[in-house]
Structure formats: C-alpha cells, structure tokens
C-alpha positions as CSV (number, residue, x, y, z in Angstrom):
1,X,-7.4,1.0,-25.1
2,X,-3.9,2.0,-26.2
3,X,-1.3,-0.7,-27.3
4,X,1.7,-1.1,-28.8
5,X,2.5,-1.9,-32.4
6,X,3.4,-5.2,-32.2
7,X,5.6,-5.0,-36.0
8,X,7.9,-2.0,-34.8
9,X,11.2,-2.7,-35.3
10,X,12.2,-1.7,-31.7
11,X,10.7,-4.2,-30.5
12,X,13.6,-6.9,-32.0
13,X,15.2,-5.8,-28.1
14,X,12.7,-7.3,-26.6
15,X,13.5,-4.9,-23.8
16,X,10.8,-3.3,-21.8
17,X,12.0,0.7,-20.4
18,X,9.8,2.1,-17.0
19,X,10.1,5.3,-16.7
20,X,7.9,7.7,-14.3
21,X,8.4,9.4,-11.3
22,X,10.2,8.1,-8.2
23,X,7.3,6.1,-6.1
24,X,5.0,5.0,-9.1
25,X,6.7,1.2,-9.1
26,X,8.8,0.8,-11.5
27,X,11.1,-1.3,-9.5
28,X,8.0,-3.3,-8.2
29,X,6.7,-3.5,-11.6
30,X,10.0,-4.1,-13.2
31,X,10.9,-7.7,-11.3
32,X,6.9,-8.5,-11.7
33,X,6.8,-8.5,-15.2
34,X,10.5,-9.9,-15.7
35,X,9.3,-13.0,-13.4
36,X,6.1,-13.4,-15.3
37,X,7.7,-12.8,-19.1
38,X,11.2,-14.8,-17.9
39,X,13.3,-12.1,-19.1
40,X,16.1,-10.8,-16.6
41,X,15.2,-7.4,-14.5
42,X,17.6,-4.2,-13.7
43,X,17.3,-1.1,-12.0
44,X,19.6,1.7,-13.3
45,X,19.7,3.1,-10.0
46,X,20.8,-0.6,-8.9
47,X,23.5,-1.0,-11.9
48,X,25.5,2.7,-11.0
49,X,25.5,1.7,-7.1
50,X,26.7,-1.6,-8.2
51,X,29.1,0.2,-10.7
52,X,30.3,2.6,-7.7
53,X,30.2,0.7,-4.6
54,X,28.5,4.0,-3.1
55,X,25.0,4.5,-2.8
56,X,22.6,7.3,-4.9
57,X,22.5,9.7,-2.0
58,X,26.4,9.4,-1.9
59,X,26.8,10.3,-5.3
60,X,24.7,13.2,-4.9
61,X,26.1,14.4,-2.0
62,X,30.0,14.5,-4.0
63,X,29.0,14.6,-7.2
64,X,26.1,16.8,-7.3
65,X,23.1,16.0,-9.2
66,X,25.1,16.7,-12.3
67,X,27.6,14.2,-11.6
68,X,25.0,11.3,-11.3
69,X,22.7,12.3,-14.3
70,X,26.3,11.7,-16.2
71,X,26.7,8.4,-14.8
72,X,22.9,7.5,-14.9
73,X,23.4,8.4,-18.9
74,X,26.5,5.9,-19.2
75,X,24.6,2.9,-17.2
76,X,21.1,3.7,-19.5
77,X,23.7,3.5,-23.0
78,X,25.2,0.4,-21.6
79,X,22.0,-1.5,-20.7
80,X,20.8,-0.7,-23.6
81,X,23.3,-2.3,-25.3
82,X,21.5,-5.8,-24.3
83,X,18.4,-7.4,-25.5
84,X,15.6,-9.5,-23.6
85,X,15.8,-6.7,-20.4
86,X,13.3,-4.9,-18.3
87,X,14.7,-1.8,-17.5
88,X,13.6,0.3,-14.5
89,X,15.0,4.1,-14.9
90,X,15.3,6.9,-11.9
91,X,12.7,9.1,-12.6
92,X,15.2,11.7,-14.0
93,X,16.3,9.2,-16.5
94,X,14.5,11.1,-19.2
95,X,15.9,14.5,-18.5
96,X,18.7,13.9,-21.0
97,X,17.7,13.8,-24.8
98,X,20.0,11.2,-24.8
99,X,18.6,9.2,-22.5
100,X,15.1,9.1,-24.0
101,X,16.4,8.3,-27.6
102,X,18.4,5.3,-26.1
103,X,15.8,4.2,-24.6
104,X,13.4,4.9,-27.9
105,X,15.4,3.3,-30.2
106,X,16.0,0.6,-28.1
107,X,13.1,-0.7,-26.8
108,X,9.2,-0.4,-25.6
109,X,9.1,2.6,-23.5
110,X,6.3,2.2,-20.8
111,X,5.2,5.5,-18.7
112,X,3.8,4.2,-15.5
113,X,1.7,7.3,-13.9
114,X,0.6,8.3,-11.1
115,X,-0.9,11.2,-8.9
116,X,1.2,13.3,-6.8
117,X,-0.6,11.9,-4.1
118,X,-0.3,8.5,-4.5
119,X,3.9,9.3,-5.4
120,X,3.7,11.0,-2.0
121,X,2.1,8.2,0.0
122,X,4.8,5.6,-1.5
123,X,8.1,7.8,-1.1
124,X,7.1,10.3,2.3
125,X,9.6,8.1,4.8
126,X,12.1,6.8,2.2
127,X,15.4,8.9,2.7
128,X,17.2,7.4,0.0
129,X,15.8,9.9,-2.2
130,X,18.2,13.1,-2.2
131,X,15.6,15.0,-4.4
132,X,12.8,14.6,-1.6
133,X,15.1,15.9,1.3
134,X,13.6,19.6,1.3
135,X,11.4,21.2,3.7
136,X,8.7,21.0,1.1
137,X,9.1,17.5,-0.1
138,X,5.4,16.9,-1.4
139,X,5.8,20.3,-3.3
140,X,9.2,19.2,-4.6
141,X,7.5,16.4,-6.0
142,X,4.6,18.1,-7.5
143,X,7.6,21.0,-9.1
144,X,9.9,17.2,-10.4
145,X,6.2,15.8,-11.6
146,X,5.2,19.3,-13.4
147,X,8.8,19.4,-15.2
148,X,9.3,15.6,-16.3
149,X,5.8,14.0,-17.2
150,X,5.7,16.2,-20.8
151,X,9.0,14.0,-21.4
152,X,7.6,11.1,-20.1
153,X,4.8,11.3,-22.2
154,X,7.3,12.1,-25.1
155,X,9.2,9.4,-25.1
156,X,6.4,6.6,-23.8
157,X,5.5,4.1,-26.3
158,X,2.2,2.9,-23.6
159,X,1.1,5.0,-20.7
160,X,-0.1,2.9,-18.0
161,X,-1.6,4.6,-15.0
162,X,-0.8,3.1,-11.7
163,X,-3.5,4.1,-9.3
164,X,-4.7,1.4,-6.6
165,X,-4.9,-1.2,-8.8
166,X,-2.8,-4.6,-7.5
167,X,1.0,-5.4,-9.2
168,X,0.0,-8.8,-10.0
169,X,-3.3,-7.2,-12.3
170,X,-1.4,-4.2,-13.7
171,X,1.3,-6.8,-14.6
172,X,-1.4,-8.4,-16.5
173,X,-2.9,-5.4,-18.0
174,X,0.7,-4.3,-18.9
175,X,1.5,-7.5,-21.1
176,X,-1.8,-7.8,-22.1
177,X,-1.4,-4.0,-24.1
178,X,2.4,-4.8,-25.0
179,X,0.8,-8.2,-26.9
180,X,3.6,-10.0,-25.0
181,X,3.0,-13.4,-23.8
182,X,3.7,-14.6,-20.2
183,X,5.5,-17.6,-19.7
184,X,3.0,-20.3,-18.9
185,X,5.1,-21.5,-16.0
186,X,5.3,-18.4,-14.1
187,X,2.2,-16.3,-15.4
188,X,-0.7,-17.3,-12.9
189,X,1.8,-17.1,-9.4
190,X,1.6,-14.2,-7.3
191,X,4.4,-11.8,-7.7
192,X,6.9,-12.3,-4.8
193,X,9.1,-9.4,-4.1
C-alpha cells in the first residue's frame, strides 16, 4: 500500500493538490475530503472564473488555450500561497513545470486515476469542456490521457485509482494513506454534494 511520509516538510501546508484528468473527480473528491478533514475546498477552474467573471469555455474561445494555461498558472501560484486547502486542478494544471513544482513544494500531491473509459462515461454530455468539443472526443481524451499521466505520475506524491469504488470509501481510503485524521464530527456522514 503506498502512503505518504508523514515527516515531509511539505506537508507544514496542510494543503492537499488533485490532479488527474478532467472526469476522474477531483471536484467530487475535493469538497468530500475538505468536509470530512474541515479544511476549506477550491477548484482552480472555479477561482479563474471567479477571477474573470467569464466562464472556462469563454476564455478559451478569446484567449486560446494559451491564454488560460497563463491564468490557470497565476490562480495555482496564488492558492498556493495559503495553507490548510484542498486544491482541485484542471487536468492540464500540470502541463507547466511551474505548475507541478508549486504544487510540489507546496503540498501533498494526490493523482486520482482513472481509465479512459470510465473519464469517458463521466465527461461524454458535459460541454463545458472546450478540449472535448472534437469530432473524436473519446480519442481526444485518450491523446490528453497519453500526453499528461507521465506528469501526473511525476509530480504525485499518492496515486489513488478511482475506478467504481464510492466517494464516501475512496475519501476514506485517501485519508487513511495521507495518515490524516478526519474530524470526528464530520467523518462518518455521507458526503453531500
């Protein structure tokens, strides 16, 4: 069973980092575990729109991919300029060596994995993702999955993969190999998101 080394120094953040492709549930794991651990949840993706006013596929559509990964990079230095967090990244967060030494240095990096097929089940009708709108989009995802999951395994402290398993028991499973504790008021309700 892999776990973390409970002694590093990056660990003095408290902050937790998802990253994986779009659809393994970063977002879904993200508030799950904040709730459980009573530490305060954001979404990257969440922070820029919040920072813009305009939503991803906006910024993609003017800015160009280009344009977001530059303000994706700014929001990931920022948040990880705070402690106690559980960070949910895009899933081309860790594109930019930047990005995956913030995010090293600055906290436990967790890799949640999963198959093309199950990222394809979860994200098929969601059109708020601007890499997906091809005629291909399965094969676009297997192409973004090929590319990225070498530097998601680079940077990932744990590797946790997703599968069928529940939220509420890969939640568990996840702070059971971070050797966090859960808060004993929180830890045995059901996840509601």
């Amino acid at each position: 069973m892999q776990t973390v080394d409970t002694a590093h120094p990056k660990r003095e953040s408290g902050n937790v980092v998802l990253v994986g492709m779009m659809g393994a549930g970063k977002t879904t794991v993200g508030k799950c575990l904040a709730r459980q651990l009573g530490k305060v949840f954001v979404d990257s993706d969440d922070e820029i729109q919040r920072r813009t006013g305009v939503s991803i596929p906006h910024i993609f559509e003017v800015e160009g991919e280009e344009g977001f990964r530059r303000r994706e990079s700014c929001a990931i230095h920022d948040l990880m300029q705070r402690n106690g967090l559980i960070l949910a990244t895009g899933g081309g967060a860790v594109i930019l060596p930047q990005n995956r030494i913030e995010m090293s240095d600055n906290g436990v990096v967790v890799y949640l994995k999963g198959s093309v097929h199950e990222l394809w089940q979860r994200t098929r009708h969601d059109r708020n993702r601007p890499l997906l709108q091809t005629a291909d989009p399965r094969a676009k995802l297997q192409e973004l999955l090929s590319q990225r999951d070498p530097l998601y395994t680079e940077v990932a402290d744990l590797i946790v993969h997703t599968g069928r398993q529940g939220v509420q028991t890969l939640v568990a499973e996840l702070i059971r190999k971070l050797g966090l504790q859960a808060n004993n008021t929180q830890a045995h309700e059901p996840c509601k998101l």
